[in-house]
N, C-alpha and C positions, 0 to 999 in steps of 0.2 A: 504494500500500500504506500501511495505515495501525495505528497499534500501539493499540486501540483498551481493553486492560488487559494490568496488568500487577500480580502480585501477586510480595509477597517473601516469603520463608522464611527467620526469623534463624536462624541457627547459634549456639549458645550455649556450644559448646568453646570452648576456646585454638586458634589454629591459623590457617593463612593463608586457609578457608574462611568467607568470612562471611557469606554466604547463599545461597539457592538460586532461582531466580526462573522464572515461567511468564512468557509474551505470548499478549496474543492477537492476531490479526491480519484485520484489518476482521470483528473480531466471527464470524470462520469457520473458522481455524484456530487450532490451539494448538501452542505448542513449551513445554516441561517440561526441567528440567533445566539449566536454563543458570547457571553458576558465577558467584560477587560473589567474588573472590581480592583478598586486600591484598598485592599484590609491591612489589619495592624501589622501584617508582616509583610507587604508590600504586594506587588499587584499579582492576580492568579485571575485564572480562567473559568467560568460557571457554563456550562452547557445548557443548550436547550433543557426546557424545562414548561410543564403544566400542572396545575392544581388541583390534587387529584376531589373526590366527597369529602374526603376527612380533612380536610383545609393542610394537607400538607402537600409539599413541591416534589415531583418526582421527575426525572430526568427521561427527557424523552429518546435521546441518542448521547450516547458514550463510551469512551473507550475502556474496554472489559479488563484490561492492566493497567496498574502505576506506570509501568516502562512507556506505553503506548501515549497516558495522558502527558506524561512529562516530555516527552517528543514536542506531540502535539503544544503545549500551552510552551512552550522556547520559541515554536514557529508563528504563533500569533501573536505572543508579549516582543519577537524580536517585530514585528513588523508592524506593531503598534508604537513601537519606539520610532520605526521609520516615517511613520507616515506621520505621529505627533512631530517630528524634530521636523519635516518638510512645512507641513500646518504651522510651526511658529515660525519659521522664516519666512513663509510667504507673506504672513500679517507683518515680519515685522520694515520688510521689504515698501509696502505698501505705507509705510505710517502706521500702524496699529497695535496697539498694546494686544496680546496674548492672555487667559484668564485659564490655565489647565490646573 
């Protein structure tokens, strides 16, 4: 398997969301939705996810090993870094203060 794009969606609120990211995967599937959170010990990755009766959140696609998520969430937190550090130069290019 191979994560062959991956696009980001800044979030531009206050708040522990900070972006939203797709994959793709060997150029044939897609997963949508997967969370960039900055928690206490810095940023990680929350998968797709729905509500199930009992008001708890259950993940609707994910990787079935640590080895696999931890791949996975290097390839979206590195490319969240890329795409934020592009986002604050172009604002600051323009005249514009940045608020990440």
């Amino acid at each position: 398997m191979q994560i062959t794009d991956v696009r980001i969606r800044l979030i531009a609120k206050e708040g522990k969301l900070k972006a939203v990211a797709s994959i793709t995967i060997d150029n044939e599937f897609v997963v949508h939705d997967i969370k960039v959170i900055e928690g206490e010990k810095g940023l990680f990755i929350a998968m797709p996810s729905k509500k199930s009766a009992d008001g708890e959140y259950r993940d609707i696609a994910h990787p079935i090993n640590s080895e696999t998520r931890s791949k996975l969430e290097q390839i979206i937190l590195d490319q969240y870094e890329i795409t934020r550090g592009g986002a604050i130069s172009e604002q600051e290019l323009a005249g514009e203060s940045a608020d990440f």
